[in-house]
N, C-alpha and C positions, 0 to 999 in steps of 0.2 A: 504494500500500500504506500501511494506518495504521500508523504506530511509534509518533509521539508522545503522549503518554499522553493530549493532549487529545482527540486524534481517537479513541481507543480509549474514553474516556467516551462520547462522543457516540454512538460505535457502538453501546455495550453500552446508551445509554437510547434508542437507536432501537430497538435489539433488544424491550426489554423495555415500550416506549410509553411512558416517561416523556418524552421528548420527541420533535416531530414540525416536518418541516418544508413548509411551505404547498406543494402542487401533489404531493408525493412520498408516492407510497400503499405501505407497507411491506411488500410483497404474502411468496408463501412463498418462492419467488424470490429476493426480496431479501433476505431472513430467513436464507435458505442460503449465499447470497454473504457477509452480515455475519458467518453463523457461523463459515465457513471462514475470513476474515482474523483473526476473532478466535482461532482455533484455531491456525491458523499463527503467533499471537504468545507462543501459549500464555497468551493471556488469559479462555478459557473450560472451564468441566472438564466432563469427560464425561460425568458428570449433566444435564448441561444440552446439551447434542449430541442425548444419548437422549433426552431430554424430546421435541425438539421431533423426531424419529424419531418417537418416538410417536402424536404428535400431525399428523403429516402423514402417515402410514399408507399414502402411495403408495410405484412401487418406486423413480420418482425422488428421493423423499423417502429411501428407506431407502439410495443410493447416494451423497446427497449425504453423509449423514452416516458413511459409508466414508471418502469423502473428507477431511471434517473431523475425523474422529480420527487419518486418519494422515498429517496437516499438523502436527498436534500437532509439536513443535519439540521432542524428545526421543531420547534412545538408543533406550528401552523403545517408546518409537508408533512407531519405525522398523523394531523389531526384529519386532513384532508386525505389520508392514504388510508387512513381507519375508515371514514366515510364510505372511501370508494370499495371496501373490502366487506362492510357490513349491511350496506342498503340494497343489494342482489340487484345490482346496474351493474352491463358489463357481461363480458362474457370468465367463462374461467379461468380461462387462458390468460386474461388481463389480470384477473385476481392474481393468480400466481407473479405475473410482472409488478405489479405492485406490490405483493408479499416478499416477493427479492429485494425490493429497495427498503422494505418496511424493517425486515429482520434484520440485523448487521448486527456483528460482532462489536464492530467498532463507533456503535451508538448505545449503547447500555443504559444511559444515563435517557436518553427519549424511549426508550424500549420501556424500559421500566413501570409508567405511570399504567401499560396497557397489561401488565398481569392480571388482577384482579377483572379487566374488558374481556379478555381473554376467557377465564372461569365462565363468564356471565354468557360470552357468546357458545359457547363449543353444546350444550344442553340445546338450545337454538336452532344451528347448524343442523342437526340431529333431526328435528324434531318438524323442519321447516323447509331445509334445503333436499336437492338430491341425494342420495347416498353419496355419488362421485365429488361432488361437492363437497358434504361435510366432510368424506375422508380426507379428502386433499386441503381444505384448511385447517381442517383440526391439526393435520401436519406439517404445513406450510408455516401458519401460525405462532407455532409451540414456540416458546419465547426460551429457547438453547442457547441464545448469547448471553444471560439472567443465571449462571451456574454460580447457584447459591441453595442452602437447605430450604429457603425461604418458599424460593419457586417447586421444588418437590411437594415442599409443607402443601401449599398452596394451591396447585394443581390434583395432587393426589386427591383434594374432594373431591373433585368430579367422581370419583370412583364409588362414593357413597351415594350415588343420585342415579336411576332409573337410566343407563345407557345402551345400544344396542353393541356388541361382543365386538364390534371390528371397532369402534371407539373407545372401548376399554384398553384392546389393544395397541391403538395408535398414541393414545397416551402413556397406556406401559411402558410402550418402546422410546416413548421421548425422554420420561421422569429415568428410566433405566439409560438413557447417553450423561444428561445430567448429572445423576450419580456416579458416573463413573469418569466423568469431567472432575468431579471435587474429590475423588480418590485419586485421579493422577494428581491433582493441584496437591492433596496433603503428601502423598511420595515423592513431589517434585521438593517440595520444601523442605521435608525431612532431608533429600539427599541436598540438600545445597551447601555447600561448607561453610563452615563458619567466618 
């Protein structure tokens, strides 16, 4: 991931062709890849997201850039990305483009507020949506950058509450990476020297 401003120049004059580097062809591909870390950094604004929507006029094109507005590293592009992911506008395929930019590792701190949204929506999903639907966001959703007891704690009620069998299990198998995210975190740290 680029953070440092250097690497974030260089991306924004790959973006834009002011510089290039020998053998690397800056295809629309990689155009979508640079836009999303730049958006994740909230180094790029949405003029410029839509621009190259525009201008790539596929529907990979118009998913990628779902994606990169709600990477956007904001209250407001998270609050608008939850919208777009809970009011059944859309197709699923968009959901999931918007649940790529939504989930990040490297946003914790906006992830966060939507655990307890999360608990509330996934009964919902269930109850309301397709089956292909709720599987895929009960999964897409699961808030894995959140690896803390907190989120197990927290999640694991749904398991008390009237679910069908492939939603217990797509939570099992999330609260079960979770878990074993904060065993490697405590063996990581045990082994660190002193």
């Amino acid at each position: 991931m680029a953070t440092a401003a250097s690497d974030i120049r260089l991306l924004n004059r790959l973006l834009d062709g002011s510089r290039s580097v020998p053998e690397l062809t800056i295809d629309t591909s990689l155009q979508w890849s640079i836009l999303e870390t730049l958006a994740a950094q909230g180094q790029v604004k949405e003029a410029v997201i839509l621009a190259h929507r525009a201008s790539d006029g596929t529907d990979i094109g118009m998913r990628k850039a779902l994606t990169c507005l709600s990477s956007t590293p904001t209250a407001a592009a998270n609050a608008g990305a939850w919208e777009k992911l809970t009011t059944g506008g859309g197709s699923l395929q968009d959901k999931l483009a918007v649940a790529a930019g939504f989930v990040r590792f490297d946003q914790k701190q906006l992830l966060s507020p939507y655990l307890p949204r999360y608990v509330e929506l996934v009964p919902s999903l269930w109850k309301n949506g397709t089956p292909e639907e709720a599987r895929t966001l009960t999964s897409a959703l699961y808030p894995l950058p959140l690896v803390s007891p907190s989120t197990v704690r927290v999640v694991s009620a749904l398991l008390n509450i009237p679910l069908p069998e492939s939603a217990r299990k797509i939570l099992l198998d999330s609260m079960d990476a979770t878990s074993r995210a904060l065993r490697a975190r405590e063996v990581g740290a045990v082994e660190k020297p002193q």
